[in-house]
TORLUMRO-183065 format. One record per residue (C-alpha): residue number from 1; x, y, z; residue in one letter. Coordinates in steps of 0.001 Angstrom, whole numbers, m for minus. Example, Ala and Ser with C-alpha at 12.3 -4.5 7.8 and 13.67 -1.06 7.14 Angstrom:
(1, (12300, m4500, 7800), 'A');
(2, (13670, m1060, 7140), 'S');
***
This chain:
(1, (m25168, 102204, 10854), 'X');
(2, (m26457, 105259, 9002), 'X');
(3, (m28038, 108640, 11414), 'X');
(4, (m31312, 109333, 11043), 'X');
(5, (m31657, 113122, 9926), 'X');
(6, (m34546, 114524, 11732), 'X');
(7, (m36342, 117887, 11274), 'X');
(8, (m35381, 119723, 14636), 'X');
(9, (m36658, 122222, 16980), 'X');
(10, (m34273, 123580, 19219), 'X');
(11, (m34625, 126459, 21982), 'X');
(12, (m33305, 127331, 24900), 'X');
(13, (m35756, 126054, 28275), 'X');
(14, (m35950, 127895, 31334), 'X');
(15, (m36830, 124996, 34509), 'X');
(16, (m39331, 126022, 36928), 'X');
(17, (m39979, 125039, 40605), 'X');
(18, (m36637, 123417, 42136), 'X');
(19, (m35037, 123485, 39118), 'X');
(20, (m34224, 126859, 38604), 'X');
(21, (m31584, 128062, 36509), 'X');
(22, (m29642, 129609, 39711), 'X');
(23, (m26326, 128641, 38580), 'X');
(24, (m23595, 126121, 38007), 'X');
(25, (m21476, 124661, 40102), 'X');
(26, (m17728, 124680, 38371), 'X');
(27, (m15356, 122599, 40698), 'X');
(28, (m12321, 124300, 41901), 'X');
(29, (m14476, 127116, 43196), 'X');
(30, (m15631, 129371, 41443), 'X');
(31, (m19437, 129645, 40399), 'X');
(32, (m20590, 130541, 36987), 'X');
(33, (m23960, 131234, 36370), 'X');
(34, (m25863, 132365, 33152), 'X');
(35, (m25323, 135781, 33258), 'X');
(36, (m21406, 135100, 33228), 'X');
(37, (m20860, 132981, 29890), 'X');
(38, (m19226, 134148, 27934), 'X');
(39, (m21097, 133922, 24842), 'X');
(40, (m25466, 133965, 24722), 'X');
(41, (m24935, 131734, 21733), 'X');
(42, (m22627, 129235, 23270), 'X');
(43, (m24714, 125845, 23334), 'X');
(44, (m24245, 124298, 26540), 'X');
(45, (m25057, 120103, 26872), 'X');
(46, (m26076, 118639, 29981), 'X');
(47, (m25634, 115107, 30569), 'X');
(48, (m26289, 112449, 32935), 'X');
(49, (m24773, 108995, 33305), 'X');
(50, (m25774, 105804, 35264), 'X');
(51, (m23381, 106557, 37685), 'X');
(52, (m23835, 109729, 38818), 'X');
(53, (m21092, 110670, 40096), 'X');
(54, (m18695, 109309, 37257), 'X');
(55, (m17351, 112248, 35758), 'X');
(56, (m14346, 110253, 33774), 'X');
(57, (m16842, 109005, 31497), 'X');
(58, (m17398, 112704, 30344), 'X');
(59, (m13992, 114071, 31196), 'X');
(60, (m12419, 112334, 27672), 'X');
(61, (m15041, 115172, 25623), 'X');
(62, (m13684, 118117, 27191), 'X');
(63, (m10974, 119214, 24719), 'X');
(64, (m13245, 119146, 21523), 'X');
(65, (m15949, 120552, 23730), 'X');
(66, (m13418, 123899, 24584), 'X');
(67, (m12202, 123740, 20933), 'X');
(68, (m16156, 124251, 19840), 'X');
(69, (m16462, 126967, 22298), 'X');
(70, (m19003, 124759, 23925), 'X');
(71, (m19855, 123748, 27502), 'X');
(72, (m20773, 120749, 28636), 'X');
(73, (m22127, 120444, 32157), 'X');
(74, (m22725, 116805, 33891), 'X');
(75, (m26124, 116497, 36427), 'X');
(76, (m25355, 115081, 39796), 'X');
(77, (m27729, 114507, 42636), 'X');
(78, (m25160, 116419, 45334), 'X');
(79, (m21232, 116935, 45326), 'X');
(80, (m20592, 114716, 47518), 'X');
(81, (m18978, 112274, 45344), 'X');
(82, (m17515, 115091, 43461), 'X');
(83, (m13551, 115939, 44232), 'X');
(84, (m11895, 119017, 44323), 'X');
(85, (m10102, 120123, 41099), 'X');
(86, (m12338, 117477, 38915), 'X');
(87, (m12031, 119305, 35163), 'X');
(88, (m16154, 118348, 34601), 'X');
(89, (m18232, 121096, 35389), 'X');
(90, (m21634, 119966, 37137), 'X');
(91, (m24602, 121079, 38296), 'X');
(92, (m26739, 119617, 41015), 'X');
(93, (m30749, 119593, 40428), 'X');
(94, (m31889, 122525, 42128), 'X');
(95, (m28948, 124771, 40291), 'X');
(96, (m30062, 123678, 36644), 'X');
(97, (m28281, 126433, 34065), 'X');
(98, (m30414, 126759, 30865), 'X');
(99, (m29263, 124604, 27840), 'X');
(100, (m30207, 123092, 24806), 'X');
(101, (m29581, 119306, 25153), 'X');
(102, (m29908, 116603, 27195), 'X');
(103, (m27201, 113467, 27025), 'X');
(104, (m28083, 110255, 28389), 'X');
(105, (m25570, 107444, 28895), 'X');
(106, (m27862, 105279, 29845), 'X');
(107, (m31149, 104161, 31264), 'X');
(108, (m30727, 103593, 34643), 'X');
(109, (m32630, 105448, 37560), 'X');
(110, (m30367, 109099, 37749), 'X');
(111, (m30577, 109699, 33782), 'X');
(112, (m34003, 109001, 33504), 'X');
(113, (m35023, 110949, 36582), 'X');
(114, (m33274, 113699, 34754), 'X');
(115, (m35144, 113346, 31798), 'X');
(116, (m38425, 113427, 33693), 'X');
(117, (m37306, 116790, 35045), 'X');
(118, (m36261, 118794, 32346), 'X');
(119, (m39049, 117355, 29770), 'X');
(120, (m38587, 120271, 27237), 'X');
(121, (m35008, 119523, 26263), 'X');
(122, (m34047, 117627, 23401), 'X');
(123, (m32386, 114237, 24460), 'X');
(124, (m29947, 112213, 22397), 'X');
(125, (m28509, 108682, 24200), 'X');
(126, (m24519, 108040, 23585), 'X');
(127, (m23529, 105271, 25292), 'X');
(128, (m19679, 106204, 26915), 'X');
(129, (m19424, 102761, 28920), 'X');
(130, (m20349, 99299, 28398), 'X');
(131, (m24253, 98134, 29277), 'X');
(132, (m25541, 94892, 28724), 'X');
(133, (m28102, 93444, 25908), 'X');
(134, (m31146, 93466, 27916), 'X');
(135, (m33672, 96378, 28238), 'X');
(136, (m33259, 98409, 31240), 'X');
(137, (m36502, 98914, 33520), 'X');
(138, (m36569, 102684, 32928), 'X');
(139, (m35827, 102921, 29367), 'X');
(140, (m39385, 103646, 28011), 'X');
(141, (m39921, 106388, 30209), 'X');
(142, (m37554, 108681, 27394), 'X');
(143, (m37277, 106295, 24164), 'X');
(144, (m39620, 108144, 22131), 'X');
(145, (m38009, 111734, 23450), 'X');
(146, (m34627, 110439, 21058), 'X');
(147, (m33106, 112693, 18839), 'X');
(148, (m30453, 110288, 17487), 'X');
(149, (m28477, 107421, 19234), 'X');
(150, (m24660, 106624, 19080), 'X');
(151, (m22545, 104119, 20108), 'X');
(152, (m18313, 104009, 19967), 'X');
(153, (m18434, 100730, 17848), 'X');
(154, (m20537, 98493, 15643), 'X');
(155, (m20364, 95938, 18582), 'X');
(156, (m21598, 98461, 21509), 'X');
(157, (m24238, 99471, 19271), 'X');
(158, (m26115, 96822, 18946), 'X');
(159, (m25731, 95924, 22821), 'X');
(160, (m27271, 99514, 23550), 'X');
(161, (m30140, 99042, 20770), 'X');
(162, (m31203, 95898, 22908), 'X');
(163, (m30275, 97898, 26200), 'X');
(164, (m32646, 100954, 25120), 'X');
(165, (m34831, 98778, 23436), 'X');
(166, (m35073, 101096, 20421), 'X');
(167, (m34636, 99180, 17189), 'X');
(168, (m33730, 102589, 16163), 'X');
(169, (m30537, 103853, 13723), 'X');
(170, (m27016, 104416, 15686), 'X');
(171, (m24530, 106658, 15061), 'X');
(172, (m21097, 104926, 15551), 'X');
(173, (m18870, 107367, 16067), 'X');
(174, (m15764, 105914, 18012), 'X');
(175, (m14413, 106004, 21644), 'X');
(176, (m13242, 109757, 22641), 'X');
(177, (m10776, 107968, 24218), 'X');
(178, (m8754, 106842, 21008), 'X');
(179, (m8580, 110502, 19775), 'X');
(180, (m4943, 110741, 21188), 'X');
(181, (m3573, 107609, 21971), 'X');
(182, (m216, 107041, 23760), 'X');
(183, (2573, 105215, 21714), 'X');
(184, (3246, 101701, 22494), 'X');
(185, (6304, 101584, 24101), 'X');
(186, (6300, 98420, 26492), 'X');
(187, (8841, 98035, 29463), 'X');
(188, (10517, 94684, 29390), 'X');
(189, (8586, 92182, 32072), 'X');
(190, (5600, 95093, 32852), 'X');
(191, (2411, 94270, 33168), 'X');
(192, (m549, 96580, 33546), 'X');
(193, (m3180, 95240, 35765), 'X');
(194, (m6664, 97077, 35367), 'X');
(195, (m8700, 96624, 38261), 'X');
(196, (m12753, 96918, 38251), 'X');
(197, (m14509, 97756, 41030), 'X');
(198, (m14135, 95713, 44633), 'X');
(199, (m17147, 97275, 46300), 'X');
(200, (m20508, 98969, 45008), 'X');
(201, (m21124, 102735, 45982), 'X');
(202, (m23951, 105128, 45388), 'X');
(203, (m21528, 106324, 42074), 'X');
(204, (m22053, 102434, 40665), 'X');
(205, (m21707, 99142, 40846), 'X');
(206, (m18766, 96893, 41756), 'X');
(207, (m17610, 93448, 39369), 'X');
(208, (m16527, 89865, 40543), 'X');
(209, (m13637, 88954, 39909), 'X');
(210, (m10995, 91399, 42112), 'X');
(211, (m9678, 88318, 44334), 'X');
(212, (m8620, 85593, 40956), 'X');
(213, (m6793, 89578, 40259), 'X');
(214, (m5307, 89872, 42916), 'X');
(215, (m3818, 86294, 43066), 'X');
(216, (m2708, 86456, 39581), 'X');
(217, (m922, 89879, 40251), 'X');
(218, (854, 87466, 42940), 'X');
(219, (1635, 84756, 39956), 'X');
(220, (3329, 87076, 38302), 'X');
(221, (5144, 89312, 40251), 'X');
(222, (7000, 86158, 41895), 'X');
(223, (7729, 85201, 38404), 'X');
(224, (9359, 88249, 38164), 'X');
(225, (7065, 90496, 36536), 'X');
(226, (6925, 94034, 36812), 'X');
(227, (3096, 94660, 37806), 'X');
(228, (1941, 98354, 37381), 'X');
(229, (m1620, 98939, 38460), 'X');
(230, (m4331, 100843, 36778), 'X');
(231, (m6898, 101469, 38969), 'X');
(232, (m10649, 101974, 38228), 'X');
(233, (m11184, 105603, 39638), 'X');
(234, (m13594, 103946, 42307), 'X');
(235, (m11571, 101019, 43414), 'X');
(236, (m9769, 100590, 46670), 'X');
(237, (m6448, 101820, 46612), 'X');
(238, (m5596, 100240, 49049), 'X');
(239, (m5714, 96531, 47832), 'X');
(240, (m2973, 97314, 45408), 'X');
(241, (m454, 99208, 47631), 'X');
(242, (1706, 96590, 47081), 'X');
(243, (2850, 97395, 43772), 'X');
(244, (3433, 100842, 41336), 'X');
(245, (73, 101888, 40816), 'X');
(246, (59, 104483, 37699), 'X');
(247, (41, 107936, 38598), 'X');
(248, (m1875, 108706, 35154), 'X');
(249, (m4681, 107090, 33877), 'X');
(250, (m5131, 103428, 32741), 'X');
(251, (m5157, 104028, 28953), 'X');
(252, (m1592, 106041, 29147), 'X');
(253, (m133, 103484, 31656), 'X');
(254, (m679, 100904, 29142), 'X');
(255, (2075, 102524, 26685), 'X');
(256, (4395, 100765, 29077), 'X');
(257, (3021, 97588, 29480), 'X');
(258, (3780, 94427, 27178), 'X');
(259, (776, 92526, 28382), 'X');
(260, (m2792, 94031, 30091), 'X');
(261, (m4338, 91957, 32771), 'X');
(262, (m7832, 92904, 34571), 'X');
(263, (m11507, 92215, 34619), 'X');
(264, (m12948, 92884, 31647), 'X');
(265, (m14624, 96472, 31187), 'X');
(266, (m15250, 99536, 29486), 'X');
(267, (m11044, 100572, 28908), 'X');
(268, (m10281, 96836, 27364), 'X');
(269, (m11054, 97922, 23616), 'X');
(270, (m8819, 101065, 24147), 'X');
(271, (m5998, 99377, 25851), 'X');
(272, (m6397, 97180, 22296), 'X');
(273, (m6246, 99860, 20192), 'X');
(274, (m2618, 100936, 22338), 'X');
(275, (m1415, 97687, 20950), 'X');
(276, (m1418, 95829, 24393), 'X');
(277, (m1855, 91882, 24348), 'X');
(278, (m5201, 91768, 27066), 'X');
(279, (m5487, 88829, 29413), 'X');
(280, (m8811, 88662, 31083), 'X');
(281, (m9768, 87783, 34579), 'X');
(282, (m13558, 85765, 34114), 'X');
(283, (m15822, 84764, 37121), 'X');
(284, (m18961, 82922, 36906), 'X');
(285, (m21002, 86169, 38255), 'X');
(286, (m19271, 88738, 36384), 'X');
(287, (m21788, 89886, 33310), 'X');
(288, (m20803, 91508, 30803), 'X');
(289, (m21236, 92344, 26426), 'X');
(290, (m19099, 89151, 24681), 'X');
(291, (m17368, 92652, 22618), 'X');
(292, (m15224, 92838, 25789), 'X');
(293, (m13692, 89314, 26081), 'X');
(294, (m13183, 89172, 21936), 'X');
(295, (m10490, 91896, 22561), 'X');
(296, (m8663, 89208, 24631), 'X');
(297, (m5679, 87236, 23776), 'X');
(298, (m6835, 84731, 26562), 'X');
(299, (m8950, 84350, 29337), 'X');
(300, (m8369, 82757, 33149), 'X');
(301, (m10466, 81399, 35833), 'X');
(302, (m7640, 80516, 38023), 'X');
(303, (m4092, 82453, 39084), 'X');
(304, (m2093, 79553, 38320), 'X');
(305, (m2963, 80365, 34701), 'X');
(306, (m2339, 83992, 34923), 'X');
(307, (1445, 83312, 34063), 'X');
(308, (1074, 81193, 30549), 'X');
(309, (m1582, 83113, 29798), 'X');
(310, (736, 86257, 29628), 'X');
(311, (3489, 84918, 28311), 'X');
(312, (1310, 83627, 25477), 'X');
(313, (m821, 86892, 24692), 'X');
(314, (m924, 88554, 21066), 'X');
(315, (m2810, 91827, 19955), 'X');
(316, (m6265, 91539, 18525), 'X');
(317, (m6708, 91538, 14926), 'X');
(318, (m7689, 94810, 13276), 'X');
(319, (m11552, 93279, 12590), 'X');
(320, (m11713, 92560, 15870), 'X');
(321, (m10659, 95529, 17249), 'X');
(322, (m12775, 97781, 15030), 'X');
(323, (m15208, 95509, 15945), 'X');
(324, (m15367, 96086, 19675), 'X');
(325, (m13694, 100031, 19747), 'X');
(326, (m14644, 101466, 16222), 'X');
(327, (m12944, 103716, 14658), 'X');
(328, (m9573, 105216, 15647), 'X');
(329, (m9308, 109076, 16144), 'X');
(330, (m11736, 112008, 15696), 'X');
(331, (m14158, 110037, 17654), 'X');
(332, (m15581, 113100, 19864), 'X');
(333, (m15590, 115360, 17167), 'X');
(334, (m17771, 112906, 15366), 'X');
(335, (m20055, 112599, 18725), 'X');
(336, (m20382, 116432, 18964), 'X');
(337, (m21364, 116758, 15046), 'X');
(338, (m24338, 113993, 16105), 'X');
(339, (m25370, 116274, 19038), 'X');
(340, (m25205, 119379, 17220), 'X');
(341, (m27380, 117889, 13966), 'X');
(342, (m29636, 116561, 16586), 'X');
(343, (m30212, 119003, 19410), 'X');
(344, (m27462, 122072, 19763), 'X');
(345, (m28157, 125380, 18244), 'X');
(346, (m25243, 127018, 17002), 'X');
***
């Protein structure tokens, strides 16, 4: 899909009322506010996902961000879902630091209340997580504000065009996550479960599908499998004491693993583009883009499967994956080049 190359006007907007620009909260303790960066002409981002709370989605930009002399701050309704020591620097709405553009990930109720509040930014949509291919309830309230749209692959894009309801041109530009990919290396008899979410929370919702898991991590590891867990940064720990959950993220866990098992979600296509064989756990309630399950090998409704299924997994083809992930590498640097044609002064 080609960008659409817009005339632009870009300036810096001061927020009145509540939203004053007061400062920014930095985790880890310190507060920065506008007097203190360290450039005037550093463009700063704000951005705001459909969970609010769900910093990971933006932590996977930070590197390029700091390379670009950039800063990119993530709007949260309070900190109470925020955790000591997260890397993502937020701001909460009555501390609102000046800045030039507005990221949406989506169209649920927190990014477009943020979009209603700070209506003199520009706003570009990038969708970092998987939504489905019906138009959300609060999508019109910003759709004509759009500076440009992207999407990681050809796949997700056209499930966010029908999400935003845009019929509009998409930027694919890859999933920041592929820019530094671990090297396959699997462990004889591992497997990588990745969990979803057991319960909703005020950060998001929760998937179906966490108790056929949980069996078929039982299949397995009485076959003698090695199970190492990936867990969803919301999930319960505590369902999967059982077994080595991964001290590092999903994505790097998965350099160990000769065969991924989990619900289907947004870290599928990347565990794919590892070189890890996916198995998927489906339930009849669990809804979500078909792009997720074509990255599978196989698919189960019952544990007693769980253990062919494995043994008989292959890696995706290289259409398919390209397909569902896009392309491999340089993916934020592309998203950043979007936002700054779009939005950023530099």
């Amino acid at each position: 899909m080609k960008f659409d190359d817009r005339s632009l006007v870009t300036r810096r907007s001061l927020l009145g009322g509540t939203l004053s620009a007061a400062g920014l909260t930095v985790l880890g303790g310190a507060a920065a506010h506008a007097a203190d960066r360290p450039s005037a002409k550093a463009p700063r981002v704000l951005i705001a996902t459909n969970e609010p709370w769900g910093t990971y989605h933006v932590a996977p930009l930070l590197s390029e961000v700091r390379r670009r002399g950039w800063e990119i701050v993530q709007l949260v309704p309070d900190l109470s879902g925020i955790k000591p020591g997260d890397p993502v620097s937020v701001a909460t709405p009555d501390h609102i630091p000046p800045a030039d553009l507005l990221v949406v990930t989506g169209a649920g109720d927190w990014p477009a209340d943020c979009a209603a509040r700070l209506p003199e930014l520009p706003v570009i949509a990038s969708s970092l997580a998987y939504q489905l291919p019906v138009e959300a309830p609060r999508a019109a309230e910003f759709r004509s504000r759009l500076r440009a749209i992207t999407a990681s692959s050809p796949a997700e894009a056209k499930v966010f065009d029908d999400y935003l309801g845009t019929r509009s041109p998409i930027t694919v530009v890859g999933t920041p996550q592929t820019d530094d990919l671990p090297r396959h290396t699997p462990e004889p008899g591992t497997v990588l479960v990745l969990t979803s979410v057991t319960k909703s929370s005020q950060t998001g919702g929760s998937a179906p599908g966490t108790e056929l898991l949980l069996a078929a991590a039982e299949r397995l590891a009485a076959a003698g499998k090695h199970i190492l867990v990936g867990l969803h940064p919301r999930e319960d720990r505590s369902l999967w004491e059982r077994y080595e959950i991964s001290s590092v993220p999903s994505v790097r866990a998965s350099a160990r693993a000769e065969v991924a098992i989990g619900i289907p979600g947004t870290v599928f296509p990347v565990v794919a583009a590892v070189g890890v064989p996916l198995v998927g756990c489906t339930d009849l309630r669990l809804r979500i883009p078909d792009y997720l399950f074509s990255v599978c090998s196989h698919t189960i409704t019952s544990p007693d499967d769980a253990v062919t299924a494995v043994a008989a997994a292959k890696p995706v083809s290289r259409d398919v994956l390209y397909e569902a992930v896009g392309p491999i590498g340089g993916s934020a640097r592309r998203l950043l080049k979007v936002w700054r044609k779009a939005g950023v002064r530099v």
